[in-house]
N, CA and C atoms as an extended XYZ file, in Angstrom:
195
Properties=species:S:1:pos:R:3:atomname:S:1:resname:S:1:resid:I:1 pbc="F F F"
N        -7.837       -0.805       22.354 N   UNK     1
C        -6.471       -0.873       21.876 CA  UNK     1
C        -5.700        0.292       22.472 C   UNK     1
N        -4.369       -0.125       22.852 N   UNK     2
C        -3.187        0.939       23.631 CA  UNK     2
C        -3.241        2.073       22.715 C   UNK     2
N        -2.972        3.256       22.921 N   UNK     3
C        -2.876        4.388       21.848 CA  UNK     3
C        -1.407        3.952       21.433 C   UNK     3
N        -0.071        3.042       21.858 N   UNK     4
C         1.217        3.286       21.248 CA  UNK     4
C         1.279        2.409       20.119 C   UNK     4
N         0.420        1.059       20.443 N   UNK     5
C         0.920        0.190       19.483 CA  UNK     5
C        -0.687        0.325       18.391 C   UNK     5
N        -1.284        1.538       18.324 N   UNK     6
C        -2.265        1.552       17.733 CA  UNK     6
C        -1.729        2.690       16.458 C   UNK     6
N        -0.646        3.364       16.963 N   UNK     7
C        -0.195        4.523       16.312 CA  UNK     7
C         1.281        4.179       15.280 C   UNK     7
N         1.705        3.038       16.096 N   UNK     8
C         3.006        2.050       15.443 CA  UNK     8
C         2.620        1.370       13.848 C   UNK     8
N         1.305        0.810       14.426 N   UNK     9
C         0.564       -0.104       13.341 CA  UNK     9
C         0.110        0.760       12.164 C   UNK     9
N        -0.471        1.949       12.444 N   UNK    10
C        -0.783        2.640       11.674 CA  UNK    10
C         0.097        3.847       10.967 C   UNK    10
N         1.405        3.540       11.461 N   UNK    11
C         2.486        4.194       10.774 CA  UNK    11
C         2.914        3.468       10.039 C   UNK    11
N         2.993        2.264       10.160 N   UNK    12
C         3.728        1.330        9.819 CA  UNK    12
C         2.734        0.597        8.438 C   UNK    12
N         1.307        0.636        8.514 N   UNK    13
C         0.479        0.253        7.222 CA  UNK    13
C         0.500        1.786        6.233 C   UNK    13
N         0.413        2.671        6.849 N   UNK    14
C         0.565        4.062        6.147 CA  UNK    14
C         1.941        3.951        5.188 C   UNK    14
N         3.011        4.149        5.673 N   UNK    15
C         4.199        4.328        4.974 CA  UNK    15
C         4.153        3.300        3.761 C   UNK    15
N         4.114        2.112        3.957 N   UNK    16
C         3.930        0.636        3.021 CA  UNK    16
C         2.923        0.866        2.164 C   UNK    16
N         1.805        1.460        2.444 N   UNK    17
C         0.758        1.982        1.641 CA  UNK    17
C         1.262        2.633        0.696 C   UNK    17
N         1.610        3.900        0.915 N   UNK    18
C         2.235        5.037        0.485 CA  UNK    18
C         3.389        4.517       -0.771 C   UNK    18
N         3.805        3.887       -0.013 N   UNK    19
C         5.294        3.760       -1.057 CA  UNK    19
C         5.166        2.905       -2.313 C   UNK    19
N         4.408        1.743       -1.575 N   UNK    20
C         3.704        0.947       -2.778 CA  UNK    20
C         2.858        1.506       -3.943 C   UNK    20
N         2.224        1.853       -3.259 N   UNK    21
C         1.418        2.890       -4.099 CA  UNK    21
C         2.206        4.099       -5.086 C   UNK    21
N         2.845        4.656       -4.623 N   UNK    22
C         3.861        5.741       -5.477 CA  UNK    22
C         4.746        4.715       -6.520 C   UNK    22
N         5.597        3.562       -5.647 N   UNK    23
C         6.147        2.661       -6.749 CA  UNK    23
C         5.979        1.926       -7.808 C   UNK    23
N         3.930        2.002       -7.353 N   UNK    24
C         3.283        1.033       -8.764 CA  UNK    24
C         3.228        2.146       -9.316 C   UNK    24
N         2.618        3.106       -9.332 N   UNK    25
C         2.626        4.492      -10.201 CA  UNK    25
C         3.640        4.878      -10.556 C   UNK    25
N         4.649        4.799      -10.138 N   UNK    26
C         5.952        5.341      -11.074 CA  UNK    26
C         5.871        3.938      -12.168 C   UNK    26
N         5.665        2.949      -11.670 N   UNK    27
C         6.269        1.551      -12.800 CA  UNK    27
C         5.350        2.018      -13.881 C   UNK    27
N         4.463        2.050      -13.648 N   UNK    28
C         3.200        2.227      -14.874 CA  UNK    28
C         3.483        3.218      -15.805 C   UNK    28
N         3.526        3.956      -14.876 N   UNK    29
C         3.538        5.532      -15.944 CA  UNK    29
C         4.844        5.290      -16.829 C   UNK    29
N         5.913        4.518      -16.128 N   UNK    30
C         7.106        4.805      -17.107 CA  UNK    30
C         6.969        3.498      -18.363 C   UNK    30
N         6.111        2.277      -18.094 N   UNK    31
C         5.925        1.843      -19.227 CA  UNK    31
C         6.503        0.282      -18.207 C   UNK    31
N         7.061        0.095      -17.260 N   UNK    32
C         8.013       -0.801      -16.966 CA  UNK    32
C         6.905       -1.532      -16.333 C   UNK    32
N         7.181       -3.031      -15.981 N   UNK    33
C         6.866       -4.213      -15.337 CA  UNK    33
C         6.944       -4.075      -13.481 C   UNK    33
N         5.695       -4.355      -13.042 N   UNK    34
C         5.352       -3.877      -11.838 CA  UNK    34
C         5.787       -5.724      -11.387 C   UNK    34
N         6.105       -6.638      -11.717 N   UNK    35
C         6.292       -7.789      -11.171 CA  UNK    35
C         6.459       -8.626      -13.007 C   UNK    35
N         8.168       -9.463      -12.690 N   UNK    36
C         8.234      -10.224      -13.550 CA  UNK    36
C         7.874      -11.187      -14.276 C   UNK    36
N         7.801      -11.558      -15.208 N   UNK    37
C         6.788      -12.950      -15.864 CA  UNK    37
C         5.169      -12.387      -15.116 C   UNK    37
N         4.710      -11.681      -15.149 N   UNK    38
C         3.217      -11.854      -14.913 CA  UNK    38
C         2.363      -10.767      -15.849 C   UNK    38
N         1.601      -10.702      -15.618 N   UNK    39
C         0.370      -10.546      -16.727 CA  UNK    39
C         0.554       -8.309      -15.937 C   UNK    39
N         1.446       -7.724      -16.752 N   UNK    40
C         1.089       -5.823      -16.406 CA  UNK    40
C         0.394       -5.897      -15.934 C   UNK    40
N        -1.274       -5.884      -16.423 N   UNK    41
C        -2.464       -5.307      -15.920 CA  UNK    41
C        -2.551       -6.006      -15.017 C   UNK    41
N        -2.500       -7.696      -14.607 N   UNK    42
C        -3.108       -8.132      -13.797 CA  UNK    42
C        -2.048       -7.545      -12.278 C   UNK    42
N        -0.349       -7.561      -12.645 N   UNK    43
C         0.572       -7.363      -11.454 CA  UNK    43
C         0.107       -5.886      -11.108 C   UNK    43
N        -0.378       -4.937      -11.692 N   UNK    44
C        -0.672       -3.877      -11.295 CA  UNK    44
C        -2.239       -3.339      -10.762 C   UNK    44
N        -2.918       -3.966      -11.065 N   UNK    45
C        -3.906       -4.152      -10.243 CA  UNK    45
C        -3.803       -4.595       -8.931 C   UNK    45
N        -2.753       -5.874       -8.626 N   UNK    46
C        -2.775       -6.590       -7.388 CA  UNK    46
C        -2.132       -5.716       -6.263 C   UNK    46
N        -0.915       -4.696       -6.828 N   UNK    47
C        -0.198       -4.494       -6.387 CA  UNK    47
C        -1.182       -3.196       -5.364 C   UNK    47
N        -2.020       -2.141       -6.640 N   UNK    48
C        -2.926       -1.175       -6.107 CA  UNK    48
C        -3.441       -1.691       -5.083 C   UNK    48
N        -4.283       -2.696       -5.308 N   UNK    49
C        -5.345       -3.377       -4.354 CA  UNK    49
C        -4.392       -3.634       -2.789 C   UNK    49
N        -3.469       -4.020       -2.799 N   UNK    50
C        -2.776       -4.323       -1.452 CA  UNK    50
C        -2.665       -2.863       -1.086 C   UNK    50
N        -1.879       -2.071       -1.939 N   UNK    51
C        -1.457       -0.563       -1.033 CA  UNK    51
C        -2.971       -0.451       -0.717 C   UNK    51
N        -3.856        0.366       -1.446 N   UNK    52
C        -4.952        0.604       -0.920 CA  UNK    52
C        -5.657       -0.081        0.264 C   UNK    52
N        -5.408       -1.614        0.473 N   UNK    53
C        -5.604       -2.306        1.520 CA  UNK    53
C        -5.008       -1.518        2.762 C   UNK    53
N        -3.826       -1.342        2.428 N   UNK    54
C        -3.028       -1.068        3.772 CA  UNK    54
C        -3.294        0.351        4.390 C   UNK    54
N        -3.747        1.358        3.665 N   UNK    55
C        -3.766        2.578        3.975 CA  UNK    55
C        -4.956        2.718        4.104 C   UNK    55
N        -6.086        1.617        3.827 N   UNK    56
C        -7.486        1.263        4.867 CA  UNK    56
C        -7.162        0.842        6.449 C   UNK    56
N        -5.975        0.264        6.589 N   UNK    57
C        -6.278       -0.679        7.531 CA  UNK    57
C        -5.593        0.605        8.402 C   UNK    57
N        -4.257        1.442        7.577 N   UNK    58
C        -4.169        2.718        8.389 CA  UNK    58
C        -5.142        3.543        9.317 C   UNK    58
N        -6.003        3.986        8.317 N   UNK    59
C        -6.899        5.037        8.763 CA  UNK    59
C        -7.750        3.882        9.646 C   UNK    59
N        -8.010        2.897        9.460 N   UNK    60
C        -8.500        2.518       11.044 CA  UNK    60
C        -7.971        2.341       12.282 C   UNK    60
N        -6.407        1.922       12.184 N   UNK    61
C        -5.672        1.998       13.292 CA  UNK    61
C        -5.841        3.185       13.865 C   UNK    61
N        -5.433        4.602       13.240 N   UNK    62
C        -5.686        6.136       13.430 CA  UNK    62
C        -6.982        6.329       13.780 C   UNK    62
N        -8.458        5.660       14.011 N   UNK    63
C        -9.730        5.969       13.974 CA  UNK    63
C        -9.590        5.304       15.439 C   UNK    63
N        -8.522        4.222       15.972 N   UNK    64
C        -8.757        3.268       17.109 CA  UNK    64
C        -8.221        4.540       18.420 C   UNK    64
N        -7.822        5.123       17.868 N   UNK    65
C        -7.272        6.157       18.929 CA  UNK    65
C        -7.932        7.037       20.355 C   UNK    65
């Protein structure tokens, strides 16, 4: 893999990671609904599981280097 579009990808799953992740944690902590009509625990679980996805798939883009 090119080092530019290896470093794009992995900026680009990093940040989305990141933010998601900070935004389900702010929803939680303040008591509020991480996704409407759906089950708290279950929308906030799903939501973790994707950021954490993405900021896996980061650190491998960053490992492709």
């Amino acid at each position: 893999m090119e080092s530019g579009p290896a470093i794009f990808a992995g900026a680009v799953f990093a940040l989305f990671g990141a933010a998601l992740l900070g935004w389900t944690v702010t929803r939680v902590r303040h008591g509020r609904p991480v996704a409407h009509d759906v089950n708290p625990v279950a929308s906030a679980t799903l939501a973790s599981l994707c950021s954490l996805t993405a900021l896996i798939l980061a650190a491998w883009c960053f490992s492709r280097l």
